[in-house]
VEXDREN-2710 file (C-alpha; in Angstrom, 1 decimal):
% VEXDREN-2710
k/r/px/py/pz
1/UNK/22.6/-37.0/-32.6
2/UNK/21.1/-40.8/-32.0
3/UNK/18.1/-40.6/-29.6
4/UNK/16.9/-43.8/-27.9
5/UNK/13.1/-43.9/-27.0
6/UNK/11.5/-46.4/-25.1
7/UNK/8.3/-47.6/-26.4
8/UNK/5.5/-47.6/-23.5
9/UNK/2.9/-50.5/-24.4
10/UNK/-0.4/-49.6/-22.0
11/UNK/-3.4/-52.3/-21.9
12/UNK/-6.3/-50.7/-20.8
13/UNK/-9.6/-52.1/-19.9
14/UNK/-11.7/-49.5/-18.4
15/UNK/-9.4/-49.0/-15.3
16/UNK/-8.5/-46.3/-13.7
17/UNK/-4.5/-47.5/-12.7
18/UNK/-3.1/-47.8/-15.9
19/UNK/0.7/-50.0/-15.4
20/UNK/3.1/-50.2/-18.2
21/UNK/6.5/-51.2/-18.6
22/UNK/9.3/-50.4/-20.7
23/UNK/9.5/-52.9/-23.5
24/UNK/11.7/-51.4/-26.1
25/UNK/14.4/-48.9/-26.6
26/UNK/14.2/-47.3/-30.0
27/UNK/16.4/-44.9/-31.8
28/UNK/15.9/-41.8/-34.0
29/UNK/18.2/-42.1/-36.6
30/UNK/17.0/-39.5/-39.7
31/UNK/13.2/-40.1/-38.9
32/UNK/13.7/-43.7/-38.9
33/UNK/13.0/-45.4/-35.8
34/UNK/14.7/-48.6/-35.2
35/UNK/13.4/-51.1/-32.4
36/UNK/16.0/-53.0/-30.0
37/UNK/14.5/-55.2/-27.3
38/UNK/15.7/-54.8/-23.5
39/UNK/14.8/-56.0/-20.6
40/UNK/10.9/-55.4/-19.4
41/UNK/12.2/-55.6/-15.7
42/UNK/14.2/-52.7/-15.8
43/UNK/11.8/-49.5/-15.2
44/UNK/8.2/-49.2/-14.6
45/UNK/5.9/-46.3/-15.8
46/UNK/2.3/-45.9/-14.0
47/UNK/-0.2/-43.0/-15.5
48/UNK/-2.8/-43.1/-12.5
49/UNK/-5.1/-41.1/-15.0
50/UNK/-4.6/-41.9/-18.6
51/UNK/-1.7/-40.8/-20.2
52/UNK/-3.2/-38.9/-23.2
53/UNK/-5.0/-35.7/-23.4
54/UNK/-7.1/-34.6/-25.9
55/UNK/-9.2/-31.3/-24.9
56/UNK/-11.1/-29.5/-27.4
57/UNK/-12.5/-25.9/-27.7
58/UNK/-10.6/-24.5/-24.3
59/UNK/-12.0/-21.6/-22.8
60/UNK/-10.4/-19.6/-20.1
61/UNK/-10.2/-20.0/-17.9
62/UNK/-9.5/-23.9/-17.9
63/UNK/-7.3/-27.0/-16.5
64/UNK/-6.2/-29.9/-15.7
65/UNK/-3.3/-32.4/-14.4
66/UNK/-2.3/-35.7/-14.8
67/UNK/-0.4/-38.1/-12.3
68/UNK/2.4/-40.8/-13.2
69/UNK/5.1/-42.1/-11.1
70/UNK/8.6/-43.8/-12.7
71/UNK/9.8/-46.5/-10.9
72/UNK/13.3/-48.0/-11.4
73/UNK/13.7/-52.0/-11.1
74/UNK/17.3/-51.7/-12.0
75/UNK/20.5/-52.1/-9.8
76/UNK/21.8/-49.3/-11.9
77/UNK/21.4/-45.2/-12.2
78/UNK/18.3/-44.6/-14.7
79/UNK/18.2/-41.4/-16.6
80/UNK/14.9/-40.7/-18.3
81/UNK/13.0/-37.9/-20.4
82/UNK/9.6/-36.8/-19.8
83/UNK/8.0/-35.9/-23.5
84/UNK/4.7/-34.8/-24.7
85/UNK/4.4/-37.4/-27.7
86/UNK/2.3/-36.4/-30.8
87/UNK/1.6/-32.9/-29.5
88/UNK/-0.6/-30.2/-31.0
89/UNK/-1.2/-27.3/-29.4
90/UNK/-2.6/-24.3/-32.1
91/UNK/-1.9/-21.7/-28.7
92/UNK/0.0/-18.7/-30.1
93/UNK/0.2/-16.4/-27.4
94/UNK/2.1/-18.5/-25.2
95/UNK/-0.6/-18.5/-22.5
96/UNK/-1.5/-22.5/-22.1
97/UNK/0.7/-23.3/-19.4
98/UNK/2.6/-26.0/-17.8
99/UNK/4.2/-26.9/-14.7
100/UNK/5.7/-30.6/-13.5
101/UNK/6.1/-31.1/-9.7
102/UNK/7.9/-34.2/-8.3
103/UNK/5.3/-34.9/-5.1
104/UNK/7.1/-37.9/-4.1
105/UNK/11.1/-39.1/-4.4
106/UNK/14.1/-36.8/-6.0
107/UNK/13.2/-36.3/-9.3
108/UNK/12.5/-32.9/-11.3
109/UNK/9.9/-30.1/-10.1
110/UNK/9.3/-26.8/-12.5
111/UNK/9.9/-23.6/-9.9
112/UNK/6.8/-21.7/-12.0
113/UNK/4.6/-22.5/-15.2
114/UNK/6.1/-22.1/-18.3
115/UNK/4.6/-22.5/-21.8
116/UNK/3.4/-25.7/-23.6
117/UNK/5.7/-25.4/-27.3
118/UNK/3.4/-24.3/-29.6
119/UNK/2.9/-27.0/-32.2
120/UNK/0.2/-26.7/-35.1
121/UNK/1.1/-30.1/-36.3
122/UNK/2.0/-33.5/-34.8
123/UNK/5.5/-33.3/-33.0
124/UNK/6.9/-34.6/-30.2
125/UNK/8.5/-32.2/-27.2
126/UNK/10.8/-32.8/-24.9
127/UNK/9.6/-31.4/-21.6
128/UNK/12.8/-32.3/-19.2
129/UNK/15.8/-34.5/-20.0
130/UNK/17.9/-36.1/-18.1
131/UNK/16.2/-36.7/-15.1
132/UNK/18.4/-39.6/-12.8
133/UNK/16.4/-41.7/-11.0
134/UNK/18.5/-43.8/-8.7
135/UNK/18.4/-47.3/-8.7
136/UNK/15.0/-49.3/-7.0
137/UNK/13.9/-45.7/-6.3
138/UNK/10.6/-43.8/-7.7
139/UNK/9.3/-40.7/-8.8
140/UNK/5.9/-39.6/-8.6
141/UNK/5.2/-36.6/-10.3
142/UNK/1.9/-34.1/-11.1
143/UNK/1.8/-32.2/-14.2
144/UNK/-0.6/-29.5/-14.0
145/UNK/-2.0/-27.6/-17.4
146/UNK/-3.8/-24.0/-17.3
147/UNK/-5.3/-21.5/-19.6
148/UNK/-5.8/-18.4/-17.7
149/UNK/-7.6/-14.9/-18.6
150/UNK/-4.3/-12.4/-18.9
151/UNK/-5.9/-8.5/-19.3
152/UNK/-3.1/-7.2/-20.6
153/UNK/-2.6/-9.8/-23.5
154/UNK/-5.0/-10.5/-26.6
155/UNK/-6.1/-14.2/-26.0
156/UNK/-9.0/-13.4/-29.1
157/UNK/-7.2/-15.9/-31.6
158/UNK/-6.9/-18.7/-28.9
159/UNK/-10.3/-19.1/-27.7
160/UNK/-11.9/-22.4/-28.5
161/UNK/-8.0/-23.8/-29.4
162/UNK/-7.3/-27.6/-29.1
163/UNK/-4.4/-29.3/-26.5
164/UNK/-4.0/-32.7/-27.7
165/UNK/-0.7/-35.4/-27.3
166/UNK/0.4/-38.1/-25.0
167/UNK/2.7/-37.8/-21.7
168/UNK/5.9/-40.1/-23.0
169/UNK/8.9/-41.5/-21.1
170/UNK/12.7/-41.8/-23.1
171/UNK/15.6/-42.9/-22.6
172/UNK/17.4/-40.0/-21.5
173/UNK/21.6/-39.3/-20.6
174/UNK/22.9/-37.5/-18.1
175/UNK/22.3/-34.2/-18.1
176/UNK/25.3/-31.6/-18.7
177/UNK/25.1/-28.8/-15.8
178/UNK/26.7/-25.3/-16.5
179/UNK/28.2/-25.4/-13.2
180/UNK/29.3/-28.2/-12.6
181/UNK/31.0/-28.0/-16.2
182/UNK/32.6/-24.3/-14.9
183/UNK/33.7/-25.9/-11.3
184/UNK/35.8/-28.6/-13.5
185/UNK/37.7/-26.0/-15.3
186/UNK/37.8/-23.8/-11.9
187/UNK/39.5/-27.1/-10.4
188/UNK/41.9/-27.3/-13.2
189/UNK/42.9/-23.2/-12.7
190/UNK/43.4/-23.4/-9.1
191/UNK/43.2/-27.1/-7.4
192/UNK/45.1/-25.6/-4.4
193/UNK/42.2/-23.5/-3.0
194/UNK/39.1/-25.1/-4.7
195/UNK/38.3/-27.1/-1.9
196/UNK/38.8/-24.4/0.4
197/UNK/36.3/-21.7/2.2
198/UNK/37.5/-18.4/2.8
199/UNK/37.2/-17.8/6.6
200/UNK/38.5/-14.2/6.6
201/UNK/37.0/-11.2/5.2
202/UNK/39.0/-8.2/7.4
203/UNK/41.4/-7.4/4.7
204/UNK/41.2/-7.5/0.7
205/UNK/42.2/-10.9/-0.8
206/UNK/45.0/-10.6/-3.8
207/UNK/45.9/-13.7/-4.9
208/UNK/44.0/-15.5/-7.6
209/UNK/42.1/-18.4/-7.0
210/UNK/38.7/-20.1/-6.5
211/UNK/37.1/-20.5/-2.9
212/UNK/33.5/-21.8/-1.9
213/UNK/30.7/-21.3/0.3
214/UNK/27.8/-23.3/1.5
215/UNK/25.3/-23.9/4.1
216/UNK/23.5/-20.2/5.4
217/UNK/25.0/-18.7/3.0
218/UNK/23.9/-19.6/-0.2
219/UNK/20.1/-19.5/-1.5
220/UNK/18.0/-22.8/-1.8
221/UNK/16.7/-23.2/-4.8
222/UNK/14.6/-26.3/-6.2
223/UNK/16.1/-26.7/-10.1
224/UNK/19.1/-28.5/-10.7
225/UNK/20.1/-27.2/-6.8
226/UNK/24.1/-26.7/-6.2
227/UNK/25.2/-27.6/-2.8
228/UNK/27.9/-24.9/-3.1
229/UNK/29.1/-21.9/-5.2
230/UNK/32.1/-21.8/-6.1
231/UNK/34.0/-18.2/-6.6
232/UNK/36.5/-16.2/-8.3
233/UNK/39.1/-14.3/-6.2
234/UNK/41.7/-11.9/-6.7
235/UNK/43.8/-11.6/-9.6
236/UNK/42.4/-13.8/-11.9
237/UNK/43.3/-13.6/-15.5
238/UNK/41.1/-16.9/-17.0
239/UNK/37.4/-16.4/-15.9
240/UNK/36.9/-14.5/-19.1
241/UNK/33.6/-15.4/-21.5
242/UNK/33.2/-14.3/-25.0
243/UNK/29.0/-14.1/-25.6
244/UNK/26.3/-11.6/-27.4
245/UNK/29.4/-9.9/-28.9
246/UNK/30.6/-8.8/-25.4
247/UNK/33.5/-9.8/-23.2
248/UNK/32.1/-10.8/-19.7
249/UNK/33.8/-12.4/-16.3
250/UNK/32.5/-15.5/-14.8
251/UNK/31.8/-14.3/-10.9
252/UNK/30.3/-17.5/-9.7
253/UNK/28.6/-20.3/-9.7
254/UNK/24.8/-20.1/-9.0
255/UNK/22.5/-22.1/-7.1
256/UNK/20.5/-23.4/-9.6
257/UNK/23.7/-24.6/-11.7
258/UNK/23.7/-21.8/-13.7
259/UNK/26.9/-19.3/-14.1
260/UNK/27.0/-15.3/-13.5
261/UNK/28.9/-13.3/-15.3
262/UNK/30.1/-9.5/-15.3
263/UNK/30.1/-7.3/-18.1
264/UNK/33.7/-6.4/-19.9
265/UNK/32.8/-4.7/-22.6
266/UNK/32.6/-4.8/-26.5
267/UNK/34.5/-8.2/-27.6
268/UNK/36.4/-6.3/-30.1
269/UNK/38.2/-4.9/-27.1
270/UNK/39.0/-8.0/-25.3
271/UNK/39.1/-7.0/-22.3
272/UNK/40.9/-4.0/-22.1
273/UNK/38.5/-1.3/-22.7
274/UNK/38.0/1.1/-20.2
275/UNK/34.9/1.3/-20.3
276/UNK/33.5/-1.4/-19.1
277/UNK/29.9/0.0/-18.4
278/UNK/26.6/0.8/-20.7
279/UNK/25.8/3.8/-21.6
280/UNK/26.7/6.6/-19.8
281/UNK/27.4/7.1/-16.1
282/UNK/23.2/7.6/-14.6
283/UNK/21.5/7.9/-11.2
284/UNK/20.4/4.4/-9.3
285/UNK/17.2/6.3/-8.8
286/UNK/16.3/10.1/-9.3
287/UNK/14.9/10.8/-6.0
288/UNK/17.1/9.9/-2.6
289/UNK/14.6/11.3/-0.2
290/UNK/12.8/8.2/1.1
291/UNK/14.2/4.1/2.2
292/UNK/12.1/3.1/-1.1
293/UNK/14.5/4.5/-3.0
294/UNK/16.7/1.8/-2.6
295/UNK/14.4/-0.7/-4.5
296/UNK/15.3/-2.1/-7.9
297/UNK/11.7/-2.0/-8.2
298/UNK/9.6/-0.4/-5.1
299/UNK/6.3/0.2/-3.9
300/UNK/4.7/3.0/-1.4
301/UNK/6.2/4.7/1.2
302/UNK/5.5/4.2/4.8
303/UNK/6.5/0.8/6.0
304/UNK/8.9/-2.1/4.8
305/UNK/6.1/-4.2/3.9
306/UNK/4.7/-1.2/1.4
307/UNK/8.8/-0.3/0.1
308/UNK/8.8/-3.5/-1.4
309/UNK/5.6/-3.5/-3.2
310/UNK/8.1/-3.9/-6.1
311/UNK/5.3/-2.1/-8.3
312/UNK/7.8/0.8/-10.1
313/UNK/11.2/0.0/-11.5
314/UNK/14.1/1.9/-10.2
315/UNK/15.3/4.6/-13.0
316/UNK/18.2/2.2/-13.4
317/UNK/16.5/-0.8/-14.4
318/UNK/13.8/0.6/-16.1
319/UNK/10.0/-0.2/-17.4
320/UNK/9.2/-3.0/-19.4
321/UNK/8.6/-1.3/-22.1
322/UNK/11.9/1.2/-22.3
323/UNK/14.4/1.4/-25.4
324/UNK/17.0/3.4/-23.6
325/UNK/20.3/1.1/-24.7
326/UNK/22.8/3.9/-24.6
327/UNK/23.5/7.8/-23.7
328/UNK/22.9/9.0/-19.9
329/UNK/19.4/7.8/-19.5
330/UNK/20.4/3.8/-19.9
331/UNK/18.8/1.5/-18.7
332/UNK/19.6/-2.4/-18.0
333/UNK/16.2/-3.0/-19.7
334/UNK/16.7/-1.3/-22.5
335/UNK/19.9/-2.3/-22.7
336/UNK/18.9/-5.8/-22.7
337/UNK/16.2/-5.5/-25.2
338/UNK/18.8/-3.7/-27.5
339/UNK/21.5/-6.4/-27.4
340/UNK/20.0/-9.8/-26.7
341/UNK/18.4/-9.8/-29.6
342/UNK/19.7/-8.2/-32.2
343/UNK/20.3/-8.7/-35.9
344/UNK/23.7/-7.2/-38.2
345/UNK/21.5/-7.3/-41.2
346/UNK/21.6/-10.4/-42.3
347/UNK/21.3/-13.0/-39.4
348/UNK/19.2/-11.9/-36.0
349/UNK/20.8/-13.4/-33.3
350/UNK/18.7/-14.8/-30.5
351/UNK/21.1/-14.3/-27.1
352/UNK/18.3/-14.0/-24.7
353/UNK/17.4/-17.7/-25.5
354/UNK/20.7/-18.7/-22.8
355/UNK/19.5/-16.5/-20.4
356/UNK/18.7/-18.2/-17.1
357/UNK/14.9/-17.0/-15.7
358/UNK/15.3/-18.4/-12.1
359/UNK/18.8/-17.1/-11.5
360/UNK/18.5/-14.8/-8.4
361/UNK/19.5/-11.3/-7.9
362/UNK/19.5/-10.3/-4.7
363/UNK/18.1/-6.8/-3.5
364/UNK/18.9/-7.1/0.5
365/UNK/16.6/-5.0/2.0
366/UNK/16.5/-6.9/5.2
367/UNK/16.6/-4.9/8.7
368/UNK/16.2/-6.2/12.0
369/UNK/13.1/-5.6/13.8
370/UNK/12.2/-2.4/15.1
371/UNK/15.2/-0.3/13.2
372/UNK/13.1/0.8/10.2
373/UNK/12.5/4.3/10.1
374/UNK/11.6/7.3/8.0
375/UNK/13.0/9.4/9.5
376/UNK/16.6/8.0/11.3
377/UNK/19.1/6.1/10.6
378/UNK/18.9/2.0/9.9
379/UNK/21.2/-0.4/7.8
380/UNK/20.1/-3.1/5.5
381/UNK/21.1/-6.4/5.2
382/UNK/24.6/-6.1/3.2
383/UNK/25.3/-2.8/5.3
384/UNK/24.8/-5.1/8.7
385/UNK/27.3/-8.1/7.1
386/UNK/29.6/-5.8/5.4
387/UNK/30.6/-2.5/7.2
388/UNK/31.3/-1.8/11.0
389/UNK/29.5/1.4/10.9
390/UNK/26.4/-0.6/11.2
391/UNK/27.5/-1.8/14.9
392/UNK/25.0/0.2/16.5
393/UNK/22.2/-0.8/14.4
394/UNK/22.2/-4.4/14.6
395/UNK/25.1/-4.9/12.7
396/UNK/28.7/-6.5/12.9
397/UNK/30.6/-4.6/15.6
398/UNK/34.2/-5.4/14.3
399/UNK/36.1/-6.3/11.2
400/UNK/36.9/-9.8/12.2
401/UNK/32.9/-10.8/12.2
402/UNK/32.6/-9.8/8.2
403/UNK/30.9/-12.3/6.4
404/UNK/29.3/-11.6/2.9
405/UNK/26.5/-14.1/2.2
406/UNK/24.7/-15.2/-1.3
407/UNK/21.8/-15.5/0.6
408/UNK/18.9/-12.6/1.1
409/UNK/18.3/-11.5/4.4
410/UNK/20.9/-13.2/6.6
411/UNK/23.4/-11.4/8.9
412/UNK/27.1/-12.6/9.4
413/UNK/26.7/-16.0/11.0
414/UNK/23.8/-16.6/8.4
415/UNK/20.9/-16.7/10.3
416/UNK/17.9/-14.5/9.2
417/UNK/17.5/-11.0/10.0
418/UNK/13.5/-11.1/10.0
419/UNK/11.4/-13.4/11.0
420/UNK/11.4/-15.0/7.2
421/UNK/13.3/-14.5/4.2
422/UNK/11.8/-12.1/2.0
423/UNK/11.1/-13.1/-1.3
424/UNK/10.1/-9.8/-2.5
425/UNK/14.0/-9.0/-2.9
426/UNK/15.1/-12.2/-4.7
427/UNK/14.7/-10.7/-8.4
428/UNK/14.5/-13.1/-11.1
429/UNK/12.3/-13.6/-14.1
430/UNK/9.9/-16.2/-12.1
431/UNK/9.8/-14.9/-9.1
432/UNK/6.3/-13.3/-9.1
433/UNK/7.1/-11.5/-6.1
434/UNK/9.9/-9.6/-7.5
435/UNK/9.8/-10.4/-11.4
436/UNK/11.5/-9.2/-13.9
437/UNK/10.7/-9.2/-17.6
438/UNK/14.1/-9.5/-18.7
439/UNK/16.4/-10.9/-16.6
440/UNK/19.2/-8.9/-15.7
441/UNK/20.7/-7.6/-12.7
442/UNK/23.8/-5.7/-11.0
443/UNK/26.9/-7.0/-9.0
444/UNK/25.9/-7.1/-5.5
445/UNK/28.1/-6.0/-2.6
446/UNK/28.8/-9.5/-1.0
447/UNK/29.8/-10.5/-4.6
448/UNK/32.6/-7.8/-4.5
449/UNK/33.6/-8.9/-0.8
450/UNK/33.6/-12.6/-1.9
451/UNK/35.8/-11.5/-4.9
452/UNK/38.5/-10.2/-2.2
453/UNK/37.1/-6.5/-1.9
454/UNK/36.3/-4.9/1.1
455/UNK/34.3/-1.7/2.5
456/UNK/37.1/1.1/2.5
457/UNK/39.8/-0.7/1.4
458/UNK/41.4/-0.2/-2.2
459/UNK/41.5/-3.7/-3.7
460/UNK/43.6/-3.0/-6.6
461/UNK/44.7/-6.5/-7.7
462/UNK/41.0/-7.8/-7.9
463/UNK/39.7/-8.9/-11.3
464/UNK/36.3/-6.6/-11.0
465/UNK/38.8/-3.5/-10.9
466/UNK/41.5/-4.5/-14.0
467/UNK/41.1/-4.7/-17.6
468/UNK/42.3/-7.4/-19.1
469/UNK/46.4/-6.7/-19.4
470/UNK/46.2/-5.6/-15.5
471/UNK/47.4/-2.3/-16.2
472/UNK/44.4/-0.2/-15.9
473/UNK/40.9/0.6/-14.2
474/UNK/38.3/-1.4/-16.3
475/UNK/36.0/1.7/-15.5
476/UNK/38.4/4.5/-15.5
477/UNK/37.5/6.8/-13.3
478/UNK/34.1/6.2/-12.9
479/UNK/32.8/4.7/-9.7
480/UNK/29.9/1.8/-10.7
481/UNK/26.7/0.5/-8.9
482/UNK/25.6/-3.0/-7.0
483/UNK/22.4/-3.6/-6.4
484/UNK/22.7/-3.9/-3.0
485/UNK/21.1/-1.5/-0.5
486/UNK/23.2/0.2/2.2
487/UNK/21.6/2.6/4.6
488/UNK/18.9/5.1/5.2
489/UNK/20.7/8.2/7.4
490/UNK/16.8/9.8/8.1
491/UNK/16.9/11.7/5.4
492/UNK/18.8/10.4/1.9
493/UNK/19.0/6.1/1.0
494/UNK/22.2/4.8/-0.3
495/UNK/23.1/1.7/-1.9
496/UNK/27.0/0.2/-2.6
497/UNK/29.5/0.9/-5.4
498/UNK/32.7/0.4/-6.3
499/UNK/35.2/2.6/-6.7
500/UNK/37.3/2.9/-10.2
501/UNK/40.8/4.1/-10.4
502/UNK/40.2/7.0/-7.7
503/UNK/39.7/4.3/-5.1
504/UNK/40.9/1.5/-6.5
505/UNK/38.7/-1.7/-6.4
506/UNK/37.4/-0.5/-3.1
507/UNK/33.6/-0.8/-1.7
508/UNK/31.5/1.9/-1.0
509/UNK/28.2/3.5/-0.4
510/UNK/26.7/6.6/-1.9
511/UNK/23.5/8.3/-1.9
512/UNK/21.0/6.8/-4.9
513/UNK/20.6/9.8/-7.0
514/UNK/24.8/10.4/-7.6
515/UNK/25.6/9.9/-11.0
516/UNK/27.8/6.4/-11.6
517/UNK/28.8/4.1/-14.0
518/UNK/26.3/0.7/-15.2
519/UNK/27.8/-2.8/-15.8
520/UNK/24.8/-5.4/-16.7
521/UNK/24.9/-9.0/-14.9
522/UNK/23.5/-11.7/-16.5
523/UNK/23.7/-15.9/-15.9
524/UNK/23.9/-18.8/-18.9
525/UNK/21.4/-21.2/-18.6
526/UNK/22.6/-24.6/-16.5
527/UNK/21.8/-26.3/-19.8
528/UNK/24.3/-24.3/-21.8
529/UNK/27.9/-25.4/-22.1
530/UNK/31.1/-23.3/-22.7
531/UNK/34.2/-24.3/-25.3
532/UNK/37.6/-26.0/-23.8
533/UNK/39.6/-23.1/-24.0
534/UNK/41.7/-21.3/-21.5
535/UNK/39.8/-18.9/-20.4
536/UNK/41.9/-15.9/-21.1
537/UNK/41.1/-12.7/-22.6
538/UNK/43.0/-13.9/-25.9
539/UNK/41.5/-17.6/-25.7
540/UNK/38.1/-16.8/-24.0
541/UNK/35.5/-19.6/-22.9
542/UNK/32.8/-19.7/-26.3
543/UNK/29.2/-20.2/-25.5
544/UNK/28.4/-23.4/-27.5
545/UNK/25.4/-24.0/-29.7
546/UNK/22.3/-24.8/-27.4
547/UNK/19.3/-27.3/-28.2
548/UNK/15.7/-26.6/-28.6
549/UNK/14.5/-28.0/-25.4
550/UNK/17.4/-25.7/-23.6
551/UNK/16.2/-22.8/-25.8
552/UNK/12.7/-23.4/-24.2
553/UNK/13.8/-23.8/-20.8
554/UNK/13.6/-21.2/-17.4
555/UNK/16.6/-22.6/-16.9
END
């Protein structure tokens, strides 16, 4: 692949306002460069504080930042890269840290710090690509860099380490986003409903197609940020993925233009196992006996406030450092661990390098003010959206008023239950407030309700229930967990399920410590892009190839 670079002259005489502007493009070809001139007028760059760094024997803790702004002099849409030219960074344990914030204009900000690539030699790194910068508009943008003490990680060979290189601006090209790649095939499958909201939720939906939903409803995120989310409903038979050696179902569209997906078993089945789940049918969590319970990870008992502490993984996901991958003591973490990188004895294959970081997993444990209780009954958030027997607790009093949400802690119109959205139940792997190591998740109830289930109602037709030939339960018998919390009746917490071919596709709740089926959730990367195929069980989307910088990316 060509890449075009743009050579930044700087002329600096001891000033602090450094301005340069773009003089050349230049192109990669082989390690070659080759120089083409273009127009000086077209973008400016301004480093307000150098644009190199060179620090030497770094000691935690230790940072710095340095300020530049890209300014566009064009009539036309810009797209740039931001690189670290001529890096080296001897780091190995992944603790000199990065973060870029857009503090003026519509161009890229990092949601968390990430690490600096580790480079022992010269190399240029690409930190962002594809950044569009409209035309006469500007960025301004801080990058911040940190080397923090971390007790529970050996920093011993890193002490005294060098960070040297230059902040660089390229030429960059539009850059590819997962969803919106998904939402063009979506149009293609159904262009009758794709433009279309679903307004009703009072009785299953059957038919196959794709719907949206925007405004309260979905999160708001900061990287690559989707205005909607765009979902799969009823019988569909192409929202099939082949990845990791698994068969999954594309759900939705995420926020942060990444893609969620359901497991469907072993790819050797395509589709049509029934036993669609890891493992072997566990508990949610062990104990039932307190509102905590309901946690995917939990803290004290007592208050709200303390349940989501978000200090001890529930059973079901379990600790950081568990290897359970199969049997009745499973675990998505282990699982994960087991299967996202894994080798077949000659090639290891690195799966976890397309998993997005800031996808969200929601863990509603919303309630409206005063309900909480240890002791009588109270509803949480997808409880108060999803199920009439909430009426009396704050919840929706008939059927007509359902309204799932992809957003925490809102009730059926979308406004917020509490006072603020809590981020302690967003789950992802950069939320620090409810971080996971690796990042996986479960269906949650809304998702199933968005999907065309509903609470009590078999939904036989939907795609979540049937293998891949329609004829059977994708879970046999076995009844499988969401993540989303339910109820607390005073004395046992419950979260949803869904019913297999007892109950066909239908939503329920039942008490944490019953004994159900696991199916892992898990979202590509927005940088990662899927084959042109149909999207059937015999012609599934492929997970293409990914870059370096993508490999490297939260997201």
């Amino acid at each position: 692949m060509n890449k075009k670079y743009i050579i930044i002259s700087i002329v600096s005489v001891l000033v602090i306002l450094i301005g340069v502007t773009i003089a050349y493009y230049s192109a990669i070809i082989t390690g070659d460069r080759k120089k083409i001139v273009i127009n000086t007028k077209e973008l400016q760059v301004v480093f307000h504080n150098g644009e190199e760094i060179n620090e030497t024997a770094i000691e935690a803790p230790w940072e710095t930042s340095k300020t530049f702004s890209v300014e566009s002099k064009s009539p036309d849409i810009f797209y740039y890269n931001i690189v670290l030219q001529d890096l080296i960074n001897g780091f190995t344990s992944n603790t000199l840290e990065y973060k870029i914030t857009c503090t003026d204009g519509d161009g890229y900000s990092m949601s968390d710090f990430e690490p600096v690539p580790v480079s022992p030699e010269k190399s240029d790194q690409i930190l962002i690509e594809g950044i569009e910068l409209q035309p006469k508009a500007t960025h301004a943008y801080t990058i911040e860099f940190k080397y923090d003490n971390k007790e529970d990680i050996d920093q011993s060979d890193d002490m005294g380490k060098t960070l040297s290189g230059s902040l660089y601006i390229t030429k960059g090209e539009k850059k590819q986003i997962l969803a919106e790649q998904v939402y063009e095939k979506m149009k293609e499958q159904y262009p009758n409903t794709i433009d279309k909201k679903r307004e009703d939720y009072d009785s299953i939906h059957t038919e196959a197609g794709v719907f949206y939903e925007d405004g309260n409803f979905i999160e708001t995120v900061q990287d690559n940020q989707q205005d909607r989310v765009y979902y799969y409903v009823g019988a569909v038979e192409n929202n099939w993925v082949s990845f990791a050696g698994y068969y999954w179902r594309i759900i939705r569209t995420n926020e942060d233009g990444s893609i969620r997906l359901l497991y469907g078993g072993p790819a050797n089945d395509k589709g049509n196992s029934q036993e669609q789940y890891i493992g072997s049918p566990r508990t949610y969590n062990g104990t039932r006996t307190d509102p905590r319970y309901v946690g995917f990870k939990y803290g004290d008992s007592g208050t709200l406030s303390s349940n989501r502490g978000n200090g001890t993984p529930a059973p079901i996901l379990g600790a950081d450092t568990d290897t359970n991958s199969t049997g009745s003591n499973v675990t998505l973490n282990g699982w994960y661990k087991a299967n996202m990188n894994k080798s077949d004895g000659q090639t290891t294959y690195e799966w976890d390098k397309y998993i997005s970081r800031t996808a969200v997993y929601c863990n509603d444990r919303a309630v409206p003010n005063g309900k909480y209780s240890t002791s009588s009954t109270f509803y949480y958030g997808a409880g108060l959206r999803l199920t009439t027997n909430s009426s009396s607790y704050g919840g929706v009093s008939q059927a007509s008023n359902y309204h799932p949400s992809y957003k925490c802690g809102v009730d059926y119109q979308g406004n917020l239950i509490e006072s603020s959205q809590a981020e302690a139940d967003k789950f992802s792997g950069t939320n620090n407030s409810a971080k996971l190591t690796y990042p996986i998740g479960l269906i949650t109830a809304d998702e199933i309700a968005y999907a065309g289930g509903k609470f009590g109602t078999n939904s036989p037709q939907a795609y979540y229930y049937l293998t891949a030939d329609g004829k059977n339960s994708a879970t046999g018998t076995n009844y499988w967990w969401t993540m989303s919390p339910s109820n607390f009746n005073g004395q046992c917490a419950s979260v949803f399920l869904v019913a297999g071919s007892y109950g066909p596709g239908q939503l329920h709740n039942i008490y944490v410590d019953d004994t159900r089926a696991v199916r892992p959730v898990v979202s590509l990367k927005s940088c990662v892009l899927l084959s042109e195929s149909a999207g059937t069980a015999e012609d599934p989307f492929e997970v293409l190839p990914i870059s370096d910088t993508c490999a490297q990316a939260n997201n």
